[in-house]
C-alpha positions in Angstrom: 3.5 -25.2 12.1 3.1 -21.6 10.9 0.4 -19.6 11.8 -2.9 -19.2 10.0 -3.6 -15.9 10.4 0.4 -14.7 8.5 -0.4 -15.7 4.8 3.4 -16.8 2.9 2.6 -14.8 0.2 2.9 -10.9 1.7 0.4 -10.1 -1.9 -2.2 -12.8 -0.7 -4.3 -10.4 1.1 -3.8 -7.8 -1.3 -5.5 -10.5 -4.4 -8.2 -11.5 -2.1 -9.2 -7.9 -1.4 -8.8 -6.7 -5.0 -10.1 -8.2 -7.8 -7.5 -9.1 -11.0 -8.5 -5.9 -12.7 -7.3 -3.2 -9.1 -10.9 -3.0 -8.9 -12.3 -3.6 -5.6 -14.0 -7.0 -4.7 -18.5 -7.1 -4.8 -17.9 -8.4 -1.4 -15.8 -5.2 -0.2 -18.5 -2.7 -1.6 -21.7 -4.7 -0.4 -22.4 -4.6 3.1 -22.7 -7.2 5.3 -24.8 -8.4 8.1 -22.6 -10.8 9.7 -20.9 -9.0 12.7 -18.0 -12.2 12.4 -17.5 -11.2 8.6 -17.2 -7.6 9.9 -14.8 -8.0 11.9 -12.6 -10.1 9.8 -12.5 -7.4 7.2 -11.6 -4.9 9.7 -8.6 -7.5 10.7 -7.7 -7.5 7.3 -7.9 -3.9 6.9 -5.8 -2.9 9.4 -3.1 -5.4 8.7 -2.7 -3.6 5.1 -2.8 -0.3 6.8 0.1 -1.5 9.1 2.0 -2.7 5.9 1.2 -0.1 4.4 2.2 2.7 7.3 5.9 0.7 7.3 6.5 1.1 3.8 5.8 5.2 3.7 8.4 5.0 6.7 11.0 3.3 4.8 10.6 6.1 2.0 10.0 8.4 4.2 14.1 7.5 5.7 15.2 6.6 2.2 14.4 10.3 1.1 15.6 11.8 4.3 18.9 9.9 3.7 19.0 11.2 0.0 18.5 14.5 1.4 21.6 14.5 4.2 23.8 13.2 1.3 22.8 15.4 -0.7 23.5 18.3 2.0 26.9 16.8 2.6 27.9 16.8 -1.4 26.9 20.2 -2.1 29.0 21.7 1.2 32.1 19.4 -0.1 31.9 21.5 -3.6 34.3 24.2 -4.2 33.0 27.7 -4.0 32.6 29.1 -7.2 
C-alpha cells in the first residue's frame, strides 16, 4: 500500500495549492486559526521547496556541464 502522504501525481500538490488560473488559492492568502491546518500547509510548503531546491540543482549541473564542454571545445580549436 503506498503511502498517503507521496501523492502519484508529482503536479498534485502543485493544483491544490494553485488555483487553475496560477493564481494562488483563497485558502493560501486567508489566515487560519487552526494550528493542525497550519502545520499541514507548512508540510506542504516545504515539500515544494525541497522539489523545488532539487530541480535548481539539476540546472544548476546541467549548465555547469555545458560550461566544461564548452571549455574543452574552444581549447580543441586551432589557433587562429
Amino acid at each position: 500500500m503506498p503511502d498517503e502522504k507521496t501523492p502519484q501525481d508529482p503536479f498534485e500538490m502543485f493544483r491544490s495549492l494553485w488555483g487553475p488560473l496560477g493564481v494562488p488559492m483563497p485558502g493560501l492568502a486567508m489566515p487560519t486559526l487552526d494550528p493542525k491546518e497550519v502545520e499541514k500547509r507548512i508540510v506542504e510548503l516545504r515539500s515544494v521547496e525541497g522539489w523545488l531546491s532539487m530541480n535548481l540543482n539539476m540546472v544548476k549541473f546541467a549548465i555547469q556541464g555545458l560550461e566544461v564542454q564548452k571549455a574543452a571545445l574552444q581549447a580543441m580549436q586551432p589557433k587562429k
